[in-house]
N, C-alpha and C positions, 0 to 999 in steps of 0.2 A: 565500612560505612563511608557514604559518600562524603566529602566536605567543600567549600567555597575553593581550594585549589583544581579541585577534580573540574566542577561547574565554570572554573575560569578558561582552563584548557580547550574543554568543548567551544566555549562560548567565542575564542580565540580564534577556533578553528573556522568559525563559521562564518566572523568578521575576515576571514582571510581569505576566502573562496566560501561565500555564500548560494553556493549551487548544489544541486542535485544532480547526479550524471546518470541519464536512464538509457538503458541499454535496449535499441530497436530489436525484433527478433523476427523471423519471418513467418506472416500465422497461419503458411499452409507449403505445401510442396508448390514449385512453378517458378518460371522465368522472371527474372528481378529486373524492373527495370525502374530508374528512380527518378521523381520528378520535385527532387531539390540537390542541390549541393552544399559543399561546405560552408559556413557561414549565414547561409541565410537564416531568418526568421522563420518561426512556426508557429499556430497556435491552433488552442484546443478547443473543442466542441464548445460552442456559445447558445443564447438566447434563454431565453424562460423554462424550456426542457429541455436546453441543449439539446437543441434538436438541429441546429445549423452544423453540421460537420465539421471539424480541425483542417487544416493545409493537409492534400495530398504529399504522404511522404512518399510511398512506392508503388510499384505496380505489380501486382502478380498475374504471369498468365502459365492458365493448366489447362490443355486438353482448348487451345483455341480457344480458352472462357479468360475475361483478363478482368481483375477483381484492385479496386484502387482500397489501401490501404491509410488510413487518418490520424493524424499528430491525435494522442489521448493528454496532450502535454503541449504550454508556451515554452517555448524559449527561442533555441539556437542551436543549430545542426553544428555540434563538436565536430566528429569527425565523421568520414562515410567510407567504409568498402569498397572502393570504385572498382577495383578488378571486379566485383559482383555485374556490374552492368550487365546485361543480356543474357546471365548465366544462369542456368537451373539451381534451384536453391533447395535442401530440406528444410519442412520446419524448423523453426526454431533457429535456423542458423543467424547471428549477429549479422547484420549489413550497415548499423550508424550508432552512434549515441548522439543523444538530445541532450543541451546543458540547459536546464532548468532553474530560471533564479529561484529561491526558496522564501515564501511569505512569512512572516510572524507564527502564525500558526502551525505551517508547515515542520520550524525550527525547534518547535517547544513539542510537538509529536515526537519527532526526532528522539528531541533528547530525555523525553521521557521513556522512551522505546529502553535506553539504557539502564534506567531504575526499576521499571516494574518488570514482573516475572507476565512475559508476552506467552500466551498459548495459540499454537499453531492449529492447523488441520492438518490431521493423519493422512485424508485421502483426498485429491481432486475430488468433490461433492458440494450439495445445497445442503445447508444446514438451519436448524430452528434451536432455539433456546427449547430445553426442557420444558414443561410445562409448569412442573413447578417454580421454574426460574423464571420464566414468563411472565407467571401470577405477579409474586413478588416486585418483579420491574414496573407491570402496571403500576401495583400500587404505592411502591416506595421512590421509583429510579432504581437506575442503574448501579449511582453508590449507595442506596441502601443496602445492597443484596448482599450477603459475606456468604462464601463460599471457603470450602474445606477439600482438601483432599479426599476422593472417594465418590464425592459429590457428582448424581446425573446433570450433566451442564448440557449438552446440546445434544438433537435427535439428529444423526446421518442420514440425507436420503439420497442412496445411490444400488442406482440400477434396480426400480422400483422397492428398494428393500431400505428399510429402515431402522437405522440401528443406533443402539444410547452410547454417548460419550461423554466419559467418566472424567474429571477434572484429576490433576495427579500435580499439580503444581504447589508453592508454600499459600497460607492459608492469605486473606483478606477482601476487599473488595472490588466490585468490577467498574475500573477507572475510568476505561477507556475503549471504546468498540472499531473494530476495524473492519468490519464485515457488513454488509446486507442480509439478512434473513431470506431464503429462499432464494439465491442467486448462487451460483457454480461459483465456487473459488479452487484454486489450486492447490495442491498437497504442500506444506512448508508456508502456506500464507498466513500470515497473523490474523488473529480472532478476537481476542481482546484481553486487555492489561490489566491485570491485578496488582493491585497494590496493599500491600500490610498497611491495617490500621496506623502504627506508628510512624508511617514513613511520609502519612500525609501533611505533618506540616510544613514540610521539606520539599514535598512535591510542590506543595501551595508557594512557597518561596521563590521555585525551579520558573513556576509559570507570571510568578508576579517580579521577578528579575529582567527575564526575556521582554515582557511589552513595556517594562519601564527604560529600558535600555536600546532596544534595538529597533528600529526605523525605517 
């Protein structure tokens, strides 16, 4: 069981380097070429549908086609790959981290991510709540809904084929959602955080600790 020493430690941790370190990756095969360095500033897509773009971080060119890639994130260019400059990259390969200060909000996600039991996606896929968990959310929210092991929780739709995913996690309700409905997420991305009944006065504690303490 969690206690007030466990919640001091975190909370320590984050007065002591209050950042988030997000790791750039490259999102396609082609020639790197980067139009920021160490130190500078960054920031992320703005306006009413963010619709204004973030700072160009890189550049990719394939095939003569050259494609600028966008901070999804404020902060400060940590560190950056410089031998990558002008070099063919695969996907995926690292070229910088971004240090991200982290908001109020931001911290208390975090650290709840620690307490509830987080269910992931099995597969890169767009996924829907069950229907019958659908109903329910209309009508109750989200913490109404108690969920059990066994339980149909989300329809998979990948590669026009559509398939039921069965909840297999300890039993209670759904805290916390980390996902879009009908957007691609990745395999191993969080879905949403279940919490046991019992643990919620403790959660409620977690969240009214964090905004009366931290600034």
């Amino acid at each position: 069981m969690y206690d007030d020493n466990y919640f001091d430690e975190i909370l320590n941790k984050y007065r002591a380097d209050p950042y988030d370190y997000i790791d750039v990756r490259t999102a396609h095969t082609g020639r790197v070429r980067f139009k920021v360095k160490e130190g500078d500033s960054v920031s992320a897509p703005s306006g009413e549908w963010r619709h204004i773009p973030g700072t160009v971080l890189y550049e990719l060119e394939r095939e003569r086609n050259r494609k600028n890639i966008f901070s999804c994130h404020n902060g400060l260019v940590a560190s950056i790959e410089a031998d990558r400059e002008g070099r063919f990259a695969e996907a995926g390969d690292k070229i910088m981290t971004l240090r991200h200060p982290l908001k109020k909000r931001e911290i208390i996600d975090s650290i709840l991510r620690h307490v509830l039991y987080v269910f992931k996606a099995p597969e890169r896929a767009k996924y829907f709540f069950a229907l019958d968990i659908q109903s329910k959310i209309d009508k109750l929210g989200q913490r109404g809904v108690s969920i059990k092991p066994g339980d149909e929780l989300f329809t998979m739709s990948l590669m026009k084929r559509d398939t039921p995913v069965y909840y297999d996690g300890e039993p209670g309700i759904i805290h916390s959602l980390y996902f879009r409905p009908g957007v691609n997420i990745d395999k191993g991305e969080a879905m949403i955080g279940i919490c046991p009944e019992e643990k919620l006065p403790m959660i409620q504690k977690i969240i009214e600790r964090v905004k009366a303490e931290w600034t």
